[in-house]
C-alpha positions, 0 to 999 in steps of 0.5 A: 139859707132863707128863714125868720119870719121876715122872708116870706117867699122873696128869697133867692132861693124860693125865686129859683123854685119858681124859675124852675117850677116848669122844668121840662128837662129829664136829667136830674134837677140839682138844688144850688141852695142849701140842704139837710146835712143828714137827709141830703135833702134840699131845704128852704125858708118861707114865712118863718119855717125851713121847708123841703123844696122837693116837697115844694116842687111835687105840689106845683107839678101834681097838685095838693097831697093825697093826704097829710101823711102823703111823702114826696118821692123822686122816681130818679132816687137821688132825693139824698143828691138834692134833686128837685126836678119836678118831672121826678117827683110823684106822691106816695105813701110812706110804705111806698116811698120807703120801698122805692128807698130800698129798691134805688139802693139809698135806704137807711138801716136800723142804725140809721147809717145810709146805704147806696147802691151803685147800678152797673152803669154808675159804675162803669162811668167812675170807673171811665172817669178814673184820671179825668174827673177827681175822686171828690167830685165823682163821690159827690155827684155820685152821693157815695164816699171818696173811698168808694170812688178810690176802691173802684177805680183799684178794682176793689170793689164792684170788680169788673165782669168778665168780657169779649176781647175786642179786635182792630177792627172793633175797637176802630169802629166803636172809636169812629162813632165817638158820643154819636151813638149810645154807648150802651148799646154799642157795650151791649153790640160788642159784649164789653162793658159802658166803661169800655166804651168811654175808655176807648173814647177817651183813648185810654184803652186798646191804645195798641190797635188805635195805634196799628191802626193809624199805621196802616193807615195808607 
């Protein structure tokens, strides 16, 4: 990481903020630099001091801080994932952004201990990753624990609803738009869930009337 009083704004780092200050893109930004090890957040050095480059960036898109005690927030949530994209970041109050904290799932407690909380479609997509993507990378991109990952994938935690049987004939037609149509949607057509979705996708659900179905295929 950048830092003492000989870099002053010339590091790689501050040069990637830079290359990036117009991102247009609306996924997340992820910092490739280093970052706080109990925040989450990204850092960098300029002129001797260790700064946020979120905080950085929020000033680039939206101009100066309302006012001294003004905190970056991330509309996305994942400040603690290293987000830096610009198009994420607004300026709040610290009551407001400490709302957002809770509202995302990724607040801290009295103990200081951070807590996530995952949306159903995070969950669906660990679980229709299970045997593609390892439990490491899933946890780290999820920002959760590998043993979250783990007790999701045995149904221990977040366990699945209770959903629509799928026919032959409905599962061949979710197979024939494979990623050309959204996957949410096509859950939400069927009364399944995303994870569903990406299994069948994948070929690792409903294989049986995958199977039938090329069969009779004449």
């Amino acid at each position: 990481m950048p830092s003492g009083g000989g870099n002053r704004g010339k590091g790689k780092a501050y040069a990637w903020l830079r290359e990036h200050v117009n991102h247009v893109g609306q996924n997340c930004l992820k910092w490739p630099f280093a970052f706080n090890k109990f925040t989450g957040y990204a850092t960098f050095g300029m002129e001797g001091k260790i700064r946020y480059a979120h905080r950085w960036m929020c000033e680039q898109k939206n101009g100066p801080p309302p006012s001294p005690k003004s905190e970056a927030a991330h509309t996305c949530g994942n400040a603690h994932m290293q987000c830096v994209n610009p198009n994420h970041l607004v300026w709040k109050t610290r009551k407001g952004n400490a709302q957002d904290r809770v509202k995302h799932g990724n607040h801290r407690d009295h103990l200081g201990k951070r807590h996530f909380r995952l949306t159903p479609v995070q969950v669906d997509e660990i679980r229709s990753l299970k045997g593609i993507e390892s439990q490491y990378k899933l946890a780290e991109r999820f920002g959760i624990s590998r043993c979250t990952i783990s007790s999701i994938h045995c149904g221990r935690m977040y366990a699945s609803p209770k959903q629509t049987a799928l026919d032959a004939d409905q599962v061949k037609a979710i197979a024939s738009v494979k990623w050309s149509y959204p996957a949410k949607d096509l859950a939400s057509e069927h009364g399944v869930t995303v994870g569903t979705i990406y299994r069948i996708w994948h070929g690792q659900s409903h294989l049986a009337y995958l199977d039938q179905q090329i069969k009779e295929t004449p």
